[in-house]
C-alpha positions in Angstrom: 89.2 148.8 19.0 92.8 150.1 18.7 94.2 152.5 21.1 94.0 154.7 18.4 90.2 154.9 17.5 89.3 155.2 21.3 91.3 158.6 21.7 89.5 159.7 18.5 86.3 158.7 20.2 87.3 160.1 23.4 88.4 163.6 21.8 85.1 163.5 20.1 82.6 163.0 23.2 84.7 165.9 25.4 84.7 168.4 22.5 80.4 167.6 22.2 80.2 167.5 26.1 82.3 170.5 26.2 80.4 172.6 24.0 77.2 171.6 25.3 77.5 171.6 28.9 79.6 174.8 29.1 78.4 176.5 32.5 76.9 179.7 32.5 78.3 180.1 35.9 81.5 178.6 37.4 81.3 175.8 38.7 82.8 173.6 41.6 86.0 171.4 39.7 84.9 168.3 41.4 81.1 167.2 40.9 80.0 164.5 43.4 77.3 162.9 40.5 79.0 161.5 37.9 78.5 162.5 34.2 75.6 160.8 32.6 75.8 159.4 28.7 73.1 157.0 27.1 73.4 156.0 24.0 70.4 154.4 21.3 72.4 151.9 18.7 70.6 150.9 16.0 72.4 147.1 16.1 73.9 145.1 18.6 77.2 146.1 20.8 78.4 143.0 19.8 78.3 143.3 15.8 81.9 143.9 15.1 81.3 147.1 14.0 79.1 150.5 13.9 77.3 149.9 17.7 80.2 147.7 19.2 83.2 150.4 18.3 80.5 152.7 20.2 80.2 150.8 23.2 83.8 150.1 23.5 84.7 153.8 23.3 82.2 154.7 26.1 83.7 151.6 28.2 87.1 152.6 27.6 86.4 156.2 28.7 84.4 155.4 32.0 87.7 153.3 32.7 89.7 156.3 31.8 87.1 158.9 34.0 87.4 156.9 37.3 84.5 154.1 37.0 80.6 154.3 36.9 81.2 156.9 40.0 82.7 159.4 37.6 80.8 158.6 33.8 78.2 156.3 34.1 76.6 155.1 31.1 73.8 153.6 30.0 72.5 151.8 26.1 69.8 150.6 24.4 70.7 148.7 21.6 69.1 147.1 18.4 67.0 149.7 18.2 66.5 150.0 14.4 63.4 150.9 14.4 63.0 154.7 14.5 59.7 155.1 16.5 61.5 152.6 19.3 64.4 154.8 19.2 62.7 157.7 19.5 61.1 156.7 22.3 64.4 155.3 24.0 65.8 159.3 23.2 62.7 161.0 24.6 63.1 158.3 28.3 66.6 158.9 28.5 66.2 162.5 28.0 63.1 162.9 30.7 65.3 160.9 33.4 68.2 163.9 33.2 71.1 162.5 31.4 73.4 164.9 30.9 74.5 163.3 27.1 72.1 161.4 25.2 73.8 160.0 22.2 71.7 159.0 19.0 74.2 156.9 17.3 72.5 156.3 13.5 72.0 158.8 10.9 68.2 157.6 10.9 67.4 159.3 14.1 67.8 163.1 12.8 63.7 163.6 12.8 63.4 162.1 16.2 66.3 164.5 17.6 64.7 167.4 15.6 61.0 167.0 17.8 62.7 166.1 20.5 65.6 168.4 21.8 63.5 171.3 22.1 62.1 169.5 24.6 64.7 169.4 26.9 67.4 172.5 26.7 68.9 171.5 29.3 70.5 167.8 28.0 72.9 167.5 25.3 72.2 165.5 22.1 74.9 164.1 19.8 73.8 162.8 16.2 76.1 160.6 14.5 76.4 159.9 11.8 75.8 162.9 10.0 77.1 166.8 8.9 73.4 168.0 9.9 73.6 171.2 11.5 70.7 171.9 13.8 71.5 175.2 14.4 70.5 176.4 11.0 67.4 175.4 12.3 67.1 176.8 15.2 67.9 173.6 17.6 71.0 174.6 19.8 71.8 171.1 21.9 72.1 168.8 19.1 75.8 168.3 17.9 76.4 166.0 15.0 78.9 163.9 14.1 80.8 162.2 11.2 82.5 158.6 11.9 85.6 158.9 9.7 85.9 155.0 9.4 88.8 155.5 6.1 91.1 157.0 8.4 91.9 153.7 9.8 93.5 152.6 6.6 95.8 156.0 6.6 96.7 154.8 10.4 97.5 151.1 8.9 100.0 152.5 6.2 97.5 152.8 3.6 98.0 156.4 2.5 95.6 156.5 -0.5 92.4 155.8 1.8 92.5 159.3 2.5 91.7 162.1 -0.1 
């Protein structure tokens, strides 16, 4: 993944972590438990592509953050199929993870029975323009992956409109 991509992906996660685990209350600036993500992948983190650029991004930022005793992440992968997923979203949720990240555009209905659930954790939703809030559903934050962009970074100015 270029150095390029992974500050995109970086910029992306703080700006859905930010907004969703703004503090009613200040807080103190140091936390002694690290900041929990886990993330469902419909394919492998190995594919070359959609899940792998995914993975990379969350190792690159744990690298960034300090280690697993800063952002500790966790993955289930290959998990096309949407009853599986869900139930990977609904466990990771349960155990208290402060980020759960539903990485396929196929997992909108399971993130729509779900956060409810659990107000407290922070759902992303990728990839997609969905807004929950219109209905109703406050901790769900979607995202778009802009994969033309990487042409416009390579030189190739007509990949983006």
């Amino acid at each position: 993944m270029s150095k390029f991509m992974k500050l995109i992906a970086l910029a992306a996660l703080f700006a859905l972590v930010l907004g969703a685990c703004a503090p009613a209350q200040p807080q103190p600036a140091e936390s002694s438990k690290p900041f929990r993500v886990a993330v469902i992948m419909p394919s492998s983190i190995s594919d070359l592509a959609f899940s792998q650029s995914m993975y990379d991004a969350l190792v690159g930022i744990q690298a960034e953050m300090g280690g697993p005793e800063k952002f500790e992440f966790v993955y289930s992968e290959n998990m096309f199929q949407v009853d599986n997923a869900a139930a990977a979203i609904r466990d990771y949720a349960a155990q208290g993870y402060d980020l759960v990240i539903a990485h396929g555009s196929q997992y909108g209905t399971s993130l729509q029975e779900i956060a409810p659930d659990f107000p407290n954790t922070a759902f992303a939703h990728g990839t997609t323009n969905r807004t929950f809030v219109e209905e109703g559903i406050k901790n769900v934050y979607a995202y778009e992956a802009a994969s033309n962009e990487g042409g416009y970074v390579n030189g190739d100015r007509k990949s983006v409109v």
